[in-house]
C-alpha positions as CSV (number, residue, x, y, z in Angstrom):
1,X,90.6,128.1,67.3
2,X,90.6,124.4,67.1
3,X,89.3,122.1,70.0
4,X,92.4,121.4,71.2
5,X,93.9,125.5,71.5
6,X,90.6,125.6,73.2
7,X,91.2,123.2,75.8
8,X,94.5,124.4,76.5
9,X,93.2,128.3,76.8
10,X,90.0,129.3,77.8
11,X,88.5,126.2,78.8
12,X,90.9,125.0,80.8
13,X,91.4,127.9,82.8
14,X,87.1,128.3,82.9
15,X,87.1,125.1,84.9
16,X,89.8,125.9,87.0
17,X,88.3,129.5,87.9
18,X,84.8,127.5,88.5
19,X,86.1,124.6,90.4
20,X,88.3,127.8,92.6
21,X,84.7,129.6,93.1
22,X,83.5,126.1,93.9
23,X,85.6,125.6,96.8
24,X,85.1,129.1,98.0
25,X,81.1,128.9,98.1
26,X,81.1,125.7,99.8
27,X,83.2,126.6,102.6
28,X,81.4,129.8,102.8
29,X,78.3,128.0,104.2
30,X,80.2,126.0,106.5
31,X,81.5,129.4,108.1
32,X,78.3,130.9,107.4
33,X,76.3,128.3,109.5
34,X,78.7,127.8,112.1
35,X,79.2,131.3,112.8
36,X,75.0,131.8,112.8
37,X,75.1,129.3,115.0
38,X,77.8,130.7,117.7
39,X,75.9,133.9,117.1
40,X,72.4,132.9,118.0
41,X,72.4,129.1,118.6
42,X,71.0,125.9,115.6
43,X,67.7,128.0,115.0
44,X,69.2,131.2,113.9
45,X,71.9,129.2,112.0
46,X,68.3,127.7,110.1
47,X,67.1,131.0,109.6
48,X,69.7,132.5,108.3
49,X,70.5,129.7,105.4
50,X,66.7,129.5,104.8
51,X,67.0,133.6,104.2
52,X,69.8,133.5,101.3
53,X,68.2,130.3,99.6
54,X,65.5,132.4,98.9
55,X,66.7,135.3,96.5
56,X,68.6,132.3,95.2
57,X,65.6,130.5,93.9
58,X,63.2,134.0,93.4
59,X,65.5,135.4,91.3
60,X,67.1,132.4,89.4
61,X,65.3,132.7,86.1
62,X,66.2,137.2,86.2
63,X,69.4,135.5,86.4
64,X,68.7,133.8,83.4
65,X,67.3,136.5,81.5
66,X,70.7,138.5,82.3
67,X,72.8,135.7,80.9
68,X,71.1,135.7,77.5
69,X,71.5,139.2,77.3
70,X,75.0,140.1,78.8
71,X,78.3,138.4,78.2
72,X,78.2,135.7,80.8
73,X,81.8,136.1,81.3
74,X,81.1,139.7,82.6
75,X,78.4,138.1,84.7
76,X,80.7,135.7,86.2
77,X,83.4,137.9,86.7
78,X,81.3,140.2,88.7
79,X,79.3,138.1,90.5
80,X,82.8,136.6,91.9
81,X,84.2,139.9,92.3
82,X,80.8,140.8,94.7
83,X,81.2,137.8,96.3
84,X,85.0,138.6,97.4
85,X,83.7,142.0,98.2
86,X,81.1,140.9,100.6
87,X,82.9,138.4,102.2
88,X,85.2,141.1,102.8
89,X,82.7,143.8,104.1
90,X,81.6,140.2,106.4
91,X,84.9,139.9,107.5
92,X,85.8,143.6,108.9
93,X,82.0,142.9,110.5
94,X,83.4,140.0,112.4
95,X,85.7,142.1,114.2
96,X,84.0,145.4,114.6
97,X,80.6,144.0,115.6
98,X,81.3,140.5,116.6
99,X,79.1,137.7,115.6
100,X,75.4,139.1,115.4
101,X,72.5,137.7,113.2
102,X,71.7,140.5,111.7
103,X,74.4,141.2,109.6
104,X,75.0,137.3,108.6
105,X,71.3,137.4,107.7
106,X,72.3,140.7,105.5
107,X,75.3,138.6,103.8
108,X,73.2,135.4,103.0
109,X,70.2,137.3,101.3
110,X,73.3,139.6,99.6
111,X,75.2,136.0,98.5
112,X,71.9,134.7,97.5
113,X,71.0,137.3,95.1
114,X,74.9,137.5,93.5
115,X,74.8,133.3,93.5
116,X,71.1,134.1,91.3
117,X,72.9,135.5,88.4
118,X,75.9,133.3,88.7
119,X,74.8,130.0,88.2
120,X,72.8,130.7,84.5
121,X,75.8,132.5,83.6
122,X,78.0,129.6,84.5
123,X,75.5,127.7,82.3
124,X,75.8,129.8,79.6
125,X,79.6,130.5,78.9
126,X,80.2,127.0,77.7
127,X,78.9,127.2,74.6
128,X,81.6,130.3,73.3
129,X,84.7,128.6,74.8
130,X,84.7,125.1,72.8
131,X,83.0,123.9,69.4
132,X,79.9,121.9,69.7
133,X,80.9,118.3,69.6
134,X,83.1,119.2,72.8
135,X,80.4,120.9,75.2
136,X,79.5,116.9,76.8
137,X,83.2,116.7,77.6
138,X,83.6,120.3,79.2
139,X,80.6,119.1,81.0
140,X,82.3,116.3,82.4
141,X,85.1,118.4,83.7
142,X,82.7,120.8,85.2
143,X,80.9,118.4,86.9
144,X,84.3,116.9,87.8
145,X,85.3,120.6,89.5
146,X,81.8,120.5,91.3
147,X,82.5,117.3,92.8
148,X,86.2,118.6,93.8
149,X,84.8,121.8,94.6
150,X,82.0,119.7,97.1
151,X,84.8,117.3,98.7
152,X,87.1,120.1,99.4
153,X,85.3,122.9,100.5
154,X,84.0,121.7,103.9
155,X,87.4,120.3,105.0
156,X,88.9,123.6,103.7
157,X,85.7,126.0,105.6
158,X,86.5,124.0,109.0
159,X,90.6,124.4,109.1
160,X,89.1,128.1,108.2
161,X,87.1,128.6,111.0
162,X,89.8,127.5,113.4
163,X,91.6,131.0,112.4
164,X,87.9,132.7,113.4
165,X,85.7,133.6,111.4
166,X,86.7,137.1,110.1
167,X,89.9,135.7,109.3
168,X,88.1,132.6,107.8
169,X,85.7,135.0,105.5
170,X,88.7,137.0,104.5
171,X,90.7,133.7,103.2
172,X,87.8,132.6,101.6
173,X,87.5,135.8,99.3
174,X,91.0,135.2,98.4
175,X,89.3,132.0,96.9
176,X,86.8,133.9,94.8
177,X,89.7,136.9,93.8
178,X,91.1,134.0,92.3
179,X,88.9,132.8,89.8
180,X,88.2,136.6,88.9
181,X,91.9,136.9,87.7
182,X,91.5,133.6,85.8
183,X,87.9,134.6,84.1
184,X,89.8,137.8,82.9
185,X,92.4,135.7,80.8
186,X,89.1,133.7,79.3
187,X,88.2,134.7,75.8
188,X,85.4,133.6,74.0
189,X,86.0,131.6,70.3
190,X,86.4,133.5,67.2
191,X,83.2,134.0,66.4
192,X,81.5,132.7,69.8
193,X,80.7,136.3,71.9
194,X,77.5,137.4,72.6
195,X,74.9,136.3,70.3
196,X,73.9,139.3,67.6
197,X,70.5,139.3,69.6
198,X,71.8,140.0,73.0
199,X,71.3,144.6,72.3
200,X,68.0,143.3,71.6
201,X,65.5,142.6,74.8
202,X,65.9,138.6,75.3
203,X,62.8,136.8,73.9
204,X,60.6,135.5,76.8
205,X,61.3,132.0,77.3
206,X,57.7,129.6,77.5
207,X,56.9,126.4,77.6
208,X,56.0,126.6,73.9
209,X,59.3,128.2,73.1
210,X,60.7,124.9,74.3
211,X,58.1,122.9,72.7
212,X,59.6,125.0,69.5
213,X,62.8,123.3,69.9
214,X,61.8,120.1,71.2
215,X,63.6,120.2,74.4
216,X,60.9,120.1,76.9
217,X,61.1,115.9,77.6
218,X,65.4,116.8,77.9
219,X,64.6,119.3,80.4
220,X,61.8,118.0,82.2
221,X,64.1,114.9,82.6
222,X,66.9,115.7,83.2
223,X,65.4,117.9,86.2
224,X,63.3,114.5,87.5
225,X,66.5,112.5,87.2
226,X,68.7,115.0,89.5
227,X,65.8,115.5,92.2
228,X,66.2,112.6,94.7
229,X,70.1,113.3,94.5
230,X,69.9,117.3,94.9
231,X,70.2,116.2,98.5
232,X,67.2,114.1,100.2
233,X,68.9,111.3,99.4
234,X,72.3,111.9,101.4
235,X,69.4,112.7,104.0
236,X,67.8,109.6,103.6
237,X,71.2,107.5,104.3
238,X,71.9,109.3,107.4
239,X,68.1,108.2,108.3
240,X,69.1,104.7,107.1
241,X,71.8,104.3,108.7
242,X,70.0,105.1,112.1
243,X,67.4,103.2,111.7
244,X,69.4,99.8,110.7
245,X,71.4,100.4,113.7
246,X,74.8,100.9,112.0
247,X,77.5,103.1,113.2
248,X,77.8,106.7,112.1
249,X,81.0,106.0,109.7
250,X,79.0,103.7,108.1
251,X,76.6,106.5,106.6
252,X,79.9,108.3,105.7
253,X,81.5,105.5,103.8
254,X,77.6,105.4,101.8
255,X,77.3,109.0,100.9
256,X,81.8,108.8,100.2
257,X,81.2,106.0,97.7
258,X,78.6,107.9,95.8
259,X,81.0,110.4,95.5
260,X,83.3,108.8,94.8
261,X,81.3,106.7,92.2
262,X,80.6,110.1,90.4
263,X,84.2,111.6,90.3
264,X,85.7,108.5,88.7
265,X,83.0,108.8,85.7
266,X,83.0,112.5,85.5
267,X,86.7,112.0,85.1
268,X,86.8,109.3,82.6
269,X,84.6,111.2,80.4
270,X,86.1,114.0,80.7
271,X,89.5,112.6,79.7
272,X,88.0,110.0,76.5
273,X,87.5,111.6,73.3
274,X,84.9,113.3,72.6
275,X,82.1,110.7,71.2
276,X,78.3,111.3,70.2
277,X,76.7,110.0,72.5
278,X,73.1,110.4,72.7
279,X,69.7,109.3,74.3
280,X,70.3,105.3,74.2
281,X,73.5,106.0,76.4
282,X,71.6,108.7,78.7
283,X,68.7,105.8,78.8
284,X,71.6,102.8,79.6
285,X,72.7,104.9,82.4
286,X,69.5,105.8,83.9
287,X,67.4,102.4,84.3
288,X,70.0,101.0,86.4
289,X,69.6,103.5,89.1
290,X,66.2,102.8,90.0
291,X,66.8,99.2,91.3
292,X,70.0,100.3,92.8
293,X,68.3,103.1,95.2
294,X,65.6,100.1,96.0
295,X,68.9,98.0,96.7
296,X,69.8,100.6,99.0
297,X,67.0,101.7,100.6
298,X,66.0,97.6,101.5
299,X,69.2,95.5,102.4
300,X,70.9,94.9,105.8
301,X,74.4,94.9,104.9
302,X,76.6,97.7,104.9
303,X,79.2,96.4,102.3
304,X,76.1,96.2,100.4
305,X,74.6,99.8,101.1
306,X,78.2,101.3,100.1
307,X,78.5,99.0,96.9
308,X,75.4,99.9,95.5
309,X,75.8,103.6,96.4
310,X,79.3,103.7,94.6
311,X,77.1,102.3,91.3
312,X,75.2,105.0,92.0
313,X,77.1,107.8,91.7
314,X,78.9,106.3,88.9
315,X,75.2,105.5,87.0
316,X,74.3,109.1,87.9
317,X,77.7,111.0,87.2
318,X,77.0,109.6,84.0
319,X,73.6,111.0,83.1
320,X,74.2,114.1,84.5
321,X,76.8,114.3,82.1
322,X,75.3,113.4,78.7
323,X,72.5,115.5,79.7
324,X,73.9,118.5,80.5
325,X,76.1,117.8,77.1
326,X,73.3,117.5,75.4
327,X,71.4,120.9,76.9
328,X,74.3,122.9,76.0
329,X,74.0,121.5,72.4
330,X,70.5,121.8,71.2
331,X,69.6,124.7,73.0
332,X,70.0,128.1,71.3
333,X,72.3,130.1,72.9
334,X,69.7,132.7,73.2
335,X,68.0,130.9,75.6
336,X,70.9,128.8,77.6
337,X,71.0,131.3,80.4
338,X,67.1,130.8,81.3
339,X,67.2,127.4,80.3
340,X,69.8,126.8,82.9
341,X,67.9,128.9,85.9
342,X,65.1,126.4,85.0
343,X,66.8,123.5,86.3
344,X,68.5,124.9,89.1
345,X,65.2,126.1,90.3
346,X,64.0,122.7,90.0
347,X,66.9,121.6,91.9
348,X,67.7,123.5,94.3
349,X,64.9,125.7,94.7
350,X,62.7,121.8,95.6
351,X,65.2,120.7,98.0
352,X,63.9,122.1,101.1
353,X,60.6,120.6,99.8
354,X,62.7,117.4,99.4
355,X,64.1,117.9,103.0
356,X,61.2,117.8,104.6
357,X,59.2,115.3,102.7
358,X,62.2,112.5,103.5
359,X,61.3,113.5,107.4
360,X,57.9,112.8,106.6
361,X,58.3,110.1,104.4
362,X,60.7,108.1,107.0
363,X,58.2,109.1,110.2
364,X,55.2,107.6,108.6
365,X,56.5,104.6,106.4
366,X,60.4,103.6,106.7
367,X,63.2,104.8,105.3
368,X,62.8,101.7,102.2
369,X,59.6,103.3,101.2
370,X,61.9,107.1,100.4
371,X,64.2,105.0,98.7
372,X,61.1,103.2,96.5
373,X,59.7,106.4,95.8
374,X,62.3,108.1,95.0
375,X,63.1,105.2,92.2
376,X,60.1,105.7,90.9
377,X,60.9,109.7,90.6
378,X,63.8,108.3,88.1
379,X,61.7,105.7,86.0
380,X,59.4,108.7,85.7
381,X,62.6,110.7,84.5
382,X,63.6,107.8,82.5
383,X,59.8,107.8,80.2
384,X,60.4,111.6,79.9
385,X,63.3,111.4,78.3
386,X,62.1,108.5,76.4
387,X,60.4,111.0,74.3
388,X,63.5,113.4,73.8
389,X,64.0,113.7,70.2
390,X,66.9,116.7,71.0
391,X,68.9,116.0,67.9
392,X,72.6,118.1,68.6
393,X,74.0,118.8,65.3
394,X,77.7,119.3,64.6
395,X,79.7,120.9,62.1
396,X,79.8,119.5,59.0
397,X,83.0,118.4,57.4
398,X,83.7,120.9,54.8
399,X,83.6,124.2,57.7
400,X,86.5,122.8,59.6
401,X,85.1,122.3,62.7
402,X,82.8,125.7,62.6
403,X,79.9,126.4,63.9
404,X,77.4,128.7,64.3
405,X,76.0,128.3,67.4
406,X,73.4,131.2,66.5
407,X,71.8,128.7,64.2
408,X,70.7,125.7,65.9
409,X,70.4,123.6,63.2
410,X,73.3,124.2,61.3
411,X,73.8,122.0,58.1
412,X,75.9,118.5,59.1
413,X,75.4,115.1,60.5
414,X,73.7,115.1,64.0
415,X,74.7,113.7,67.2
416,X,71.6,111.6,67.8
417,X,73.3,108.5,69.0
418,X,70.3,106.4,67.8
């Protein structure tokens, strides 16, 4: 199938599904928090959140380990059919039982464990929908679903909860029934379904195994690079805003830019041609941000604050897109699955610690100082990936555009961007 049938079938209708389930998980914590906290007041509503984020992060990299040796697409298609069942199940609760902790507590650690084996599938089905050169730009419209996904879903979870919340839980399984039906049209390439080794047990994945194919500084980067934005940032504007004395929009109109910021890039590269882009334009894009979150974290002025924050997002849309891209391309398939649980553990698994430590942080030595430590977080991310040496090969021209995405290294130029 060429790169363009590809984008018209199965990819197209994978970001779609994705961006659907998006929508649906976000608003599901909304109604998930505010019905925790009608049921038992803000502490339960804590407890409760803090009880499904952690079979999310336990169980990430078993996640992992499932992707590489399952279809993903099966993985995805059940893990959104469980979550439309439980939100179901959640929903005739609501209006046998009423609003009690105990059974919201049951459907977060349930949700966490189904949302465990989603995300490394989701990270591992890009790879057997489009060839090679086109994994950065099916990046940047999954990153551009995400975004959707994040601006939409708590808008769409409030209107929800104005129906109450068994009616709101019911509507939002609708959401993830939805991208169900669409994963079922998805097929993978000729020649792109489960790797051969996927009957066999899935090799254990060590450092050394990504020493082996030299993608230790890529992922050990990319992971620093994401951390201050995995949300202690939006934490520390809220902070900054308070303690410069501006008014509560103002925060809003920061964290909006940012989005904002990131949506227009993820878009534009989504929508260019494909181009091999490599570590000099991941590096470009990454210095800037440092001096921009000291920018933010240290003027007075508003216009300021959001200006820099929309540069920002834009700077960091931007990484996060070449260096997924470049994930999905030199890793072997084998090993995408566990590979991606890595960095969501590294993400979202050290938010809470990330929570906290902006509290902290702010408390003892200003907001500015967050912001100047949190730049530092990136320069460090920046001389990690100074050393990536990732080198994404493509097809060479005589195949036609094919691949083998069982063989790493297949025979053609590279993608090196040096």
């Amino acid at each position: 199938m060429s790169g363009a049938g590809a984008w018209r079938g199965g990819a197209a209708r994978w970001v779609v599904a994705y961006t659907v389930a998006v929508v649906g998980d976000v608003s599901y914590f909304l109604i998930l928090t505010w019905a925790a906290a009608e049921a038992g007041g803000p502490r339960t509503s804590g407890l409760v959140l803090a009880l499904g984020a952690v079979p999310r992060a336990v169980l990430m990299l078993l996640g992992g380990v499932l992707a590489d040796r399952v279809d993903p697409r099966r993985i995805a298609v059940g893990t959104d059919a469980a979550r439309a069942l439980l939100l179901l199940l959640a929903a005739g609760a609501a209006s046998w039982y009423g609003l009690v902790p105990w059974w919201l507590a049951v459907l977060a650690v349930a949700f966490g464990v189904v949302d465990a084996c989603f995300i490394p599938a989701v990270g591992a089905m890009p790879v057997r929908l489009v060839p090679i050169e086109a994994l950065p730009r099916l990046q940047a419209w999954r990153l551009t679903g995400l975004r959707v996904g994040n601006a939409v879903g708590p808008s769409l979870g409030a209107l929800l909860v104005a129906l109450g919340i068994s009616a709101a839980l019911a509507s939002v399984a609708v959401l993830f029934a939805i991208s169900v039906v669409l994963l079922l049209t998805v097929r993978s390439r000729p020649g792109e379904g489960p790797a051969p080794a996927a009957a066999a047990p899935a090799p254990p994945l060590r450092l050394s195994r990504l020493r082996q194919e030299g993608l230790v500084p890529l992922v050990v980067g990319t992971a620093l690079s994401e951390l201050p934005f995995s949300g202690p940032v939006a934490i520390g504007v809220v902070l900054l805003a308070q303690e410069r004395g501006w008014p509560v929009a103002s925060a809003g109109g920061v964290l909006a830019a940012f989005s904002v910021g990131g949506l227009v890039v993820s878009v534009l590269l989504a929508t260019i041609p494909t181009q091999p882009l490599g570590r000099r334009a991941t590096l470009a894009a990454l210095w800037p941000t440092a001096p921009l979150l000291v920018l933010l974290g240290t003027t007075p002025v508003v216009g300021v604050a959001i200006a820099a924050s929309g540069l920002l997002g834009a700077m960091t849309g931007t990484v996060m897109v070449l260096c997924h891209g470049r994930i999905q391309q030199s890793t072997p398939p084998a090993l995408l699955g566990r590979v991606t649980a890595l960095l969501s553990m590294a993400t979202l698994g050290l938010s809470p610690l990330g929570y906290g430590a902006v509290g902290m942080i702010a408390g003892a030595w200003g907001v500015g100082v967050f912001f100047v430590l949190s730049a530092a977080v990136v320069t460090l991310a920046g001389l990690v990936l100074l050393r990536d040496r990732s080198c994404p090969p493509v097809a060479a021209p005589s195949t036609g555009g094919a691949v083998d995405h069982h063989d790493p290294r297949p025979a053609g130029a590279d993608m090196c961007g040096e």
